[in-house]
C-alpha positions as CSV (number, residue, x, y, z in Angstrom):
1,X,21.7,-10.9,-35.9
2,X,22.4,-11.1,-32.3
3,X,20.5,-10.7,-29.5
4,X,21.7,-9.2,-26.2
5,X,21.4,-10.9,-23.3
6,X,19.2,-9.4,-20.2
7,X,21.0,-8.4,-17.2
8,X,19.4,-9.3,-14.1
9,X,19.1,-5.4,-13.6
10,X,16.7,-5.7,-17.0
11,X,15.0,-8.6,-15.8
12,X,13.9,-6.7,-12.6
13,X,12.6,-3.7,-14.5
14,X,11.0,-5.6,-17.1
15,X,9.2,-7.8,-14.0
16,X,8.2,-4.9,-12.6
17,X,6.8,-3.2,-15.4
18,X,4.9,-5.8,-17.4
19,X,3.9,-8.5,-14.7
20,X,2.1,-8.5,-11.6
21,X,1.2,-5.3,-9.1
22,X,3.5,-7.1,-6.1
23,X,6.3,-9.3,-6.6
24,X,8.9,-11.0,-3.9
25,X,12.1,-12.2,-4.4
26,X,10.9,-15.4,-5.2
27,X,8.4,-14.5,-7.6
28,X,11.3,-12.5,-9.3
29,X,13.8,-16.1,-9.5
30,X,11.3,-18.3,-10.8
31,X,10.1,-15.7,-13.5
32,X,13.8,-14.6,-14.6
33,X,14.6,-18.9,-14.2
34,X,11.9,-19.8,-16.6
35,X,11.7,-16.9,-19.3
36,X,15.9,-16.1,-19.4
37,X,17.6,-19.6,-18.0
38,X,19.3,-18.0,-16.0
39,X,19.5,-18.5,-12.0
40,X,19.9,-16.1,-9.5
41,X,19.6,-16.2,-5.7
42,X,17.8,-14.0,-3.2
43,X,20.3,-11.7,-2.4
44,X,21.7,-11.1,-5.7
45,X,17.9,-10.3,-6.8
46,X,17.2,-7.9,-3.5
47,X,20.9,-6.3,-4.7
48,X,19.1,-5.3,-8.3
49,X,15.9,-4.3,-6.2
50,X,18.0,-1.9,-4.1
51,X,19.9,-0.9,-7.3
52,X,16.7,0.4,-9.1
53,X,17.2,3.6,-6.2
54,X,20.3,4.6,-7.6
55,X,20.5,7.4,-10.1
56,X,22.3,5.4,-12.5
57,X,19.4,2.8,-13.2
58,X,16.5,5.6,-12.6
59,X,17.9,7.2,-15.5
60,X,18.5,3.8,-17.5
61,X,14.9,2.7,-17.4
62,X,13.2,5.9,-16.9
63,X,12.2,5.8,-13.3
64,X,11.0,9.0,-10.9
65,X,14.1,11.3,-10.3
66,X,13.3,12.1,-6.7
67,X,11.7,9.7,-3.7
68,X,11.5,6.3,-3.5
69,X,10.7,5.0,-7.4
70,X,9.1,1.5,-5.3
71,X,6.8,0.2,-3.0
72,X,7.8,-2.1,-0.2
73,X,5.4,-3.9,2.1
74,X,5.1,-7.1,4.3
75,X,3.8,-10.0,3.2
76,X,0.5,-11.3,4.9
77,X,-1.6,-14.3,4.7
78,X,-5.1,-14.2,4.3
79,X,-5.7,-14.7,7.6
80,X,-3.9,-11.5,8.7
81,X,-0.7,-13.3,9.8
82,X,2.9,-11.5,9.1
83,X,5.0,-13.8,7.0
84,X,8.5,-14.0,5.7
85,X,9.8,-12.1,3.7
86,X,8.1,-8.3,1.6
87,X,7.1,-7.5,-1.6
88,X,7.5,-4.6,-4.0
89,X,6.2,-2.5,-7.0
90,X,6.6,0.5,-9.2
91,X,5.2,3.2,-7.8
92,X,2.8,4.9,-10.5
């Protein structure tokens, strides 16, 4: 038996589904690095994040047909200070 590999468009959903409420880009490449093997960088990761909008991969994993099927805000510290970079969710 064989088992299909994940495409980095799986690994997002699956992320995003099972794991944590928030998750960055970086979040996302350690996960996918350590459970799959494989490696991918920031941009190729915020490319399957935009991706998840298009009709073609709302109907592949099921997602809400119309508005935004994620959540995007900016990361803060605990102090209150903007840092680098957002992070996103399903929306419910």
């Amino acid at each position: 038996m064989t088992i299909k590999k994940l495409s980095l468009h799986d690994w997002i959903y699956l992320n995003f589904k099972h794991g944590k409420t928030w998750w960055t880009y970086w979040d996302m490449a350690r996960v996918i690095e350590h459970k799959g093997g494989s490696k991918y960088n920031d941009n190729s990761i915020s490319a399957a994040i935009r991706d998840m909008r298009k009709p073609k991969y709302r109907a592949r994993y099921g997602l809400r047909k119309h508005g935004d099927p994620l959540e995007k805000r900016r990361r803060v510290s605990r102090e209150g200070k903007k840092l680098r970079g957002y992070e996103f969710r399903l929306k419910g």
